[in-house]
SEPA-969164 format. One record per residue (C-alpha): residue in one letter; x, y, z. Coordinates in steps of 0.5 Angstrom, whole numbers, plus 2048, in hexadecimal, padded with zeros to 3 digits. Each point is the difference from the previous one (the first is absolute). Layout:
# SEPA-969164
AXYZ...
# end
This chain:
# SEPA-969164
X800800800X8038067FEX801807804X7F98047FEX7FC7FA801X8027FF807X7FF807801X7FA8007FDX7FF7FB805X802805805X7FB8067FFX7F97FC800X8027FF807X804806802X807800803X8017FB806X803803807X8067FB800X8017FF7F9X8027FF7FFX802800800X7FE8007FEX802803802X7FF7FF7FFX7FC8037FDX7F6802804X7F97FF803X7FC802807X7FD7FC805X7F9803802X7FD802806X7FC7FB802X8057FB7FDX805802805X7F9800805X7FE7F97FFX8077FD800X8067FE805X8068007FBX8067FE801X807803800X8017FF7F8X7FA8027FFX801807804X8068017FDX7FB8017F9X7FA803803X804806804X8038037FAX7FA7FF7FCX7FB803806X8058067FEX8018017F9X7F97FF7FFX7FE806805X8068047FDX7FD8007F9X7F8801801X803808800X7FE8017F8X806806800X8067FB803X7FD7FB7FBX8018057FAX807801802X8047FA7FDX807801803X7FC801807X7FD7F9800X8077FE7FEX803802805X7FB7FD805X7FF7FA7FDX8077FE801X801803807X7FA7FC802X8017F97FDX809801801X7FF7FD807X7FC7FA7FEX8037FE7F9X8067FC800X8038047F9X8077FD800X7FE7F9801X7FB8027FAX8058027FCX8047FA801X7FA7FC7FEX7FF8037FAX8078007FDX8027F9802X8067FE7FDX8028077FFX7FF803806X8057FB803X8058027FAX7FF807801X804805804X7FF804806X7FE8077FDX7FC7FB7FBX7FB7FE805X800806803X7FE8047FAX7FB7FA7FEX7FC800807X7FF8087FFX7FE8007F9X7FB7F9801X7FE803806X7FE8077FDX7FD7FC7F9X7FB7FC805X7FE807804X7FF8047FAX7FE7FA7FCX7FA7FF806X7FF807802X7FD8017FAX7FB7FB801X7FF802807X7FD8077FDX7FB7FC7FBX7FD7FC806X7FB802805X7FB7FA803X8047FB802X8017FC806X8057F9802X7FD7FA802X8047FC804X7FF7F8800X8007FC805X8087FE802X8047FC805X808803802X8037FC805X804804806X8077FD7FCX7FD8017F9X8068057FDX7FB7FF7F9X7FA8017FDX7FA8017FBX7FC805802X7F97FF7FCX7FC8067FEX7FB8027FCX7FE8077FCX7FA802800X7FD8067FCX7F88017FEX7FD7FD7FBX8067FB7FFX8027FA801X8057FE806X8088007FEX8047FB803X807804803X8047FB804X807804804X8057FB801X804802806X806800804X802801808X807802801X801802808X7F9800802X7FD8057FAX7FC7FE7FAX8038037F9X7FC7FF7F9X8057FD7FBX7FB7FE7FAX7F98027FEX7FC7FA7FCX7F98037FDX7FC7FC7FDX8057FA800X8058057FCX807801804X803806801X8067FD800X8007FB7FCX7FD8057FBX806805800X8057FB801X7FE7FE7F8X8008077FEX807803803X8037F87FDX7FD8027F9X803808801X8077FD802X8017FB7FBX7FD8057FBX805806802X8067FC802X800803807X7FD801806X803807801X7FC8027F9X7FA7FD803X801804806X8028077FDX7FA7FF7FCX7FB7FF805X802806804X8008047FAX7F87FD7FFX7FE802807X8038077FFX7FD8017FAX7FA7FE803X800804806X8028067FDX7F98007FBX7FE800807X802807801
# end
């Protein structure tokens, strides 16, 4: 599946507070779905950013001010999403044959494609609310699935699952999966294709920090 579809993806249901990831990345949980259930720690960590963004963006001027939503969306999401891991993910191979400045670059610029990439989306989405499914997380678990649906009116569910991972007693996001589609799995397609293609994955790089800029500045 190939990016614009994944996106695609992506923008019937807004962009997920832990992107996803995911960053990604996100999607809100309603009140009275935050009432009517106990939720546990993984599936706190995806309703208290949510809970936030989705408060934040019922203002119709901070709504018309991409660059502003940007900003928020990655303040928020930047505590519950675990970006280097993402990227290491997404890149394969060529993150373990990368330099230091190599990844250090491809996190900040995947990162910045996935906020922006999904802010937009944010913008586009007024009526929604998270479901959560039913789960078990055992005290010891240091991974997870947390299971969730989208819910928007006068349309059917959409399955958003939030693969997770503990490190020292926290929750981090590191994959998204919409409708059976992986974030990860997804770009890590992508990016092979542009490397074998350009030869280089400082070439890709350069050229994704060229797109997010070009982007944010027809923002202005």
């Amino acid at each position: 599946m190939n990016t614009t579809l994944m996106q695609n993806l992506f923008s019937r249901v807004g962009f997920t507070a832990t992107l996803l990831a995911g960053l990604l990345l996100l999607t809100s949980l309603s009140s009275a779905n935050a009432a009517a259930e106990s939720l546990n720690a993984a599936q706190l960590a995806i309703q208290t950013s949510s809970e936030k963004l989705k408060s934040r963006l019922q203002s119709d001027e901070f709504r018309g001010d991409f660059k502003q939503v940007a900003r928020y969306v990655d303040q928020v999401i930047k505590p519950h999403v675990d970006f280097p891991r993402i990227s290491a993910l997404v890149l394969g191979k060529h993150w373990r044959q990368a330099s230091h400045q190599e990844r250090e670059r491809f996190v900040k610029e995947f990162r910045t494609l996935l906020v922006r990439t999904y802010s937009r989306a944010f913008v586009q989405f007024n009526e929604w609310s998270l479901h959560f499914l039913p789960m078990d997380l055992a005290n010891e678990a240091t991974k997870t699935v947390v299971r969730t649906e989208v819910l928007q009116p006068g349309k059917p569910p959409i399955g958003v699952d939030y693969r997770m991972i503990k490190i020292n007693g926290k929750w981090w996001a590191y994959d998204i999966v919409i409708e059976g589609v992986s974030l990860v799995t997804n770009y890590r397609s992508t990016f092979a294709n542009q490397i074998l293609n350009s030869g280089s994955l400082t070439d890709v790089i350069d050229n994704l920090a060229e797109k997010n800029a070009a982007a944010f500045a027809a923002a202005s």
